[in-house]
C-alpha positions as CSV (number, residue, x, y, z in Angstrom):
1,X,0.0,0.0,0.0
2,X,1.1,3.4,-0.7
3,X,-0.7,6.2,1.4
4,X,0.2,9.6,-0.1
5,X,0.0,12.3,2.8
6,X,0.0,15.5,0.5
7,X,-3.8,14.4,-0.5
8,X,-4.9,13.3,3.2
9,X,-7.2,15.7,4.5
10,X,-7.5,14.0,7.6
11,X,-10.9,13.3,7.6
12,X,-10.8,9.8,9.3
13,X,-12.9,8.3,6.8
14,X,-10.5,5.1,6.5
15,X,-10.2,5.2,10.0
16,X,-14.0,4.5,10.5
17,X,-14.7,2.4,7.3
18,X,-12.0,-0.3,8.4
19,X,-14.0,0.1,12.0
20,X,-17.4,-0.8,10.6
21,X,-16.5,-2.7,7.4
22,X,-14.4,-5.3,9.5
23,X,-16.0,-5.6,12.5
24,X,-13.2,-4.1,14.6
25,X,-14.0,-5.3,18.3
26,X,-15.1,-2.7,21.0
27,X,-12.5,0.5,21.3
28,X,-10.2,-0.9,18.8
29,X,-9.5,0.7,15.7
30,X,-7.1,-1.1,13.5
31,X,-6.3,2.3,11.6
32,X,-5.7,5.7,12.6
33,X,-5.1,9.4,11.7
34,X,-1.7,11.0,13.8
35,X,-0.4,14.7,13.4
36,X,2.4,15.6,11.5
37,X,2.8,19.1,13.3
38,X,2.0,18.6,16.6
39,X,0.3,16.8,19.4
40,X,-3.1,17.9,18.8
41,X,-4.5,16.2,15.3
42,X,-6.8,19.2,14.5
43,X,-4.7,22.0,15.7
44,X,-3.3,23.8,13.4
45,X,1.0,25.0,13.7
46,X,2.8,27.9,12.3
47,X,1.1,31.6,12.3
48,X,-1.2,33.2,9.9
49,X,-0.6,33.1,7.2
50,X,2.0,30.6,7.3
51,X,-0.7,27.7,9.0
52,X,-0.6,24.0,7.9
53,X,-2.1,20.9,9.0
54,X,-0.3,17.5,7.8
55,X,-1.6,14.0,8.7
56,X,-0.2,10.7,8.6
57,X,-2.8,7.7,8.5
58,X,-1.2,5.0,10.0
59,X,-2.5,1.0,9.7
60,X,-0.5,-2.1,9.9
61,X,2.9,-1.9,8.3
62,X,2.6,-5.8,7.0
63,X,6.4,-6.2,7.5
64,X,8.3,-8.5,5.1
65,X,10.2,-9.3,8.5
66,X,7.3,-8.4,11.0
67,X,8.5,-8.7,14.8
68,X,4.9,-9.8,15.9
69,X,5.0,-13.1,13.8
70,X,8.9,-13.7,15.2
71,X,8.0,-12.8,18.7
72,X,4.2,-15.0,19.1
73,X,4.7,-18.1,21.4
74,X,1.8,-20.0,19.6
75,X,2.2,-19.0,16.2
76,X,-1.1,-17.4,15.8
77,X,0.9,-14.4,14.0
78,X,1.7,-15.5,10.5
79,X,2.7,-13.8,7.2
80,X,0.5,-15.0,4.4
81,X,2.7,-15.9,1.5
82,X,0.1,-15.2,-1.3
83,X,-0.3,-11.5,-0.6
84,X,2.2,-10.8,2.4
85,X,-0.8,-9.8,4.4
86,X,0.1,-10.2,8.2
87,X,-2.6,-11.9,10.2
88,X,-3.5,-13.5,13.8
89,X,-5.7,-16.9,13.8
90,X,-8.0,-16.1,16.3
91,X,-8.5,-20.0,16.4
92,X,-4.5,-20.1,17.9
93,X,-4.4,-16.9,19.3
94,X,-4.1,-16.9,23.8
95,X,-4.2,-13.2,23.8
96,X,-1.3,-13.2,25.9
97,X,0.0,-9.7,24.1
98,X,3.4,-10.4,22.6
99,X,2.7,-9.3,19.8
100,X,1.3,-6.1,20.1
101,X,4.6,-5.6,22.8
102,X,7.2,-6.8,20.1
103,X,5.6,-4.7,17.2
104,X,7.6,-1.6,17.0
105,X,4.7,0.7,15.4
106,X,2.3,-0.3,18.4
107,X,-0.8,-2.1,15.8
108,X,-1.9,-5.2,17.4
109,X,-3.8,-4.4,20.5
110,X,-6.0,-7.3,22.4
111,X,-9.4,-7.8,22.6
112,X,-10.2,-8.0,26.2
113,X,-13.4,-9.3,25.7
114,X,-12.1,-12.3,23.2
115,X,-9.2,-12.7,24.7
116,X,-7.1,-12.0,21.6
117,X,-4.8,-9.9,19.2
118,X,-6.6,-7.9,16.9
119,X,-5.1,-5.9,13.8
120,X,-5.6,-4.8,10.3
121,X,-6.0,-8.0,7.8
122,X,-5.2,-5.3,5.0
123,X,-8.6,-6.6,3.6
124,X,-6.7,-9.8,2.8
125,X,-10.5,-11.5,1.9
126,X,-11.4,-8.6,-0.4
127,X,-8.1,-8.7,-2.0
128,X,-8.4,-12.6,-2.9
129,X,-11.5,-11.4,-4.9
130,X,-9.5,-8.3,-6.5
131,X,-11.0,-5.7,-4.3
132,X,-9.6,-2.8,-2.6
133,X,-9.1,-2.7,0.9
134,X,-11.6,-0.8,2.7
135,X,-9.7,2.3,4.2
136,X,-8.5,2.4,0.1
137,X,-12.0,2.3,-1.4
138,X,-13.4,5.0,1.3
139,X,-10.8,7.4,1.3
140,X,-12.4,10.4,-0.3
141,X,-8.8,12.5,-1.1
142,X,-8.1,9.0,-3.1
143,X,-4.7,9.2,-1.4
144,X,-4.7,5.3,-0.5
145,X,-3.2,2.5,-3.1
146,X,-3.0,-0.8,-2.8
147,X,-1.7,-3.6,-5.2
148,X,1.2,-5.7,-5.7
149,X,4.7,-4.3,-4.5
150,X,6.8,-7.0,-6.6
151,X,5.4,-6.2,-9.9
152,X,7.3,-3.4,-11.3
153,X,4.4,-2.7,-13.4
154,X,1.8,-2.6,-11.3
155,X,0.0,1.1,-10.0
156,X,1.6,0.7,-6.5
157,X,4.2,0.0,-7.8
158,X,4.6,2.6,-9.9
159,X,3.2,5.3,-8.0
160,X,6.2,4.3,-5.6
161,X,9.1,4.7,-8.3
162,X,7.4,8.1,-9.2
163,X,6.9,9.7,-6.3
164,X,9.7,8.8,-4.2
165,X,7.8,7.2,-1.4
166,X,9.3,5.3,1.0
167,X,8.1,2.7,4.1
168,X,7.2,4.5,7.7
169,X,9.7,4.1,9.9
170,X,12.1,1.5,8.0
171,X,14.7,1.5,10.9
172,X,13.2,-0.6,13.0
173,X,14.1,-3.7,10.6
174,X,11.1,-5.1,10.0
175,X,10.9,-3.9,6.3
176,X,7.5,-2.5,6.5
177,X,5.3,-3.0,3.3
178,X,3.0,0.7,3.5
179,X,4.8,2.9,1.9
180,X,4.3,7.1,2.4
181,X,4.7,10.2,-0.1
């Protein structure tokens, strides 16, 4: 995926069609909006008429070397190898929360009421039948895109090589798959 932050508006519309399209348990939002000039998300930095407001939307990274699949005891963390899609199987999952304590950007939280990991699936069942992920087909700035990262020819791809956009927080090592303009 390739989230372009010069055509978020922040406007939380991924944010709250990931919530209701998947299901997302309780509190938990798999997706969010964060600040790129402050604290605040709606507050506004600089002085008039020098004023900006930047926004990052932030989901699962879908690491090619995620640290919450290297760090789960049961192995309820996996990496699918079809589509690189980073999931939990509920089925294995003992919520025990070593994942969401290994996972250096902070995405799996716990379902306290299920007693397991929760996180973005990057739409991995709409995918399999060539469909956008949610947060993608909602985002009203169209500043979401989604598609195949090894296929030089693909959109994503493409978009990538144009624009220059690079993974969130690479450093950590886990070779994140969301790339950001």
């Amino acid at each position: 995926m390739v989230i372009d932050t010069s055509r978020c508006m922040g406007c939380q519309t991924c944010v709250v069609a990931c919530k209701v399209s998947n299901d997302a348990p309780g509190d938990i939002y798999w997706g969010h909006v964060v600040s790129l000039d402050g604290e605040d998300v709606y507050r506004p930095t600089g002085t008039f008429p020098n004023v900006k407001m930047n926004f990052r939307p932030t989901l699962c990274n879908h690491c090619a070397e995620p640290a919450c699949v290297a760090n789960c005891p049961t192995g309820a963390m996996a990496k699918r190898e079809d589509n690189g899609a980073v999931v939990v199987d509920t089925e294995v999952c003992i919520g025990c929360g070593t994942c969401a304590s290994a996972c250096p950007y902070g995405v799996p939280q716990i379902d306290e009421e299920a007693s397991v990991s929760s996180k973005c699936t990057m739409c991995f069942d709409r995918q399999d039948h060539d469909h956008a992920p949610w947060c993608v087909q909602a985002c009203p700035a169209e500043a979401r895109f989604a598609g195949d990262l090894n296929d030089p020819e693909s959109p994503v791809a493409k978009y990538i090589a144009e624009k220059g956009a690079v993974p969130y927080l690479e450093e950590h090592g886990t070779v994140p798959s969301v790339y950001y303009v």
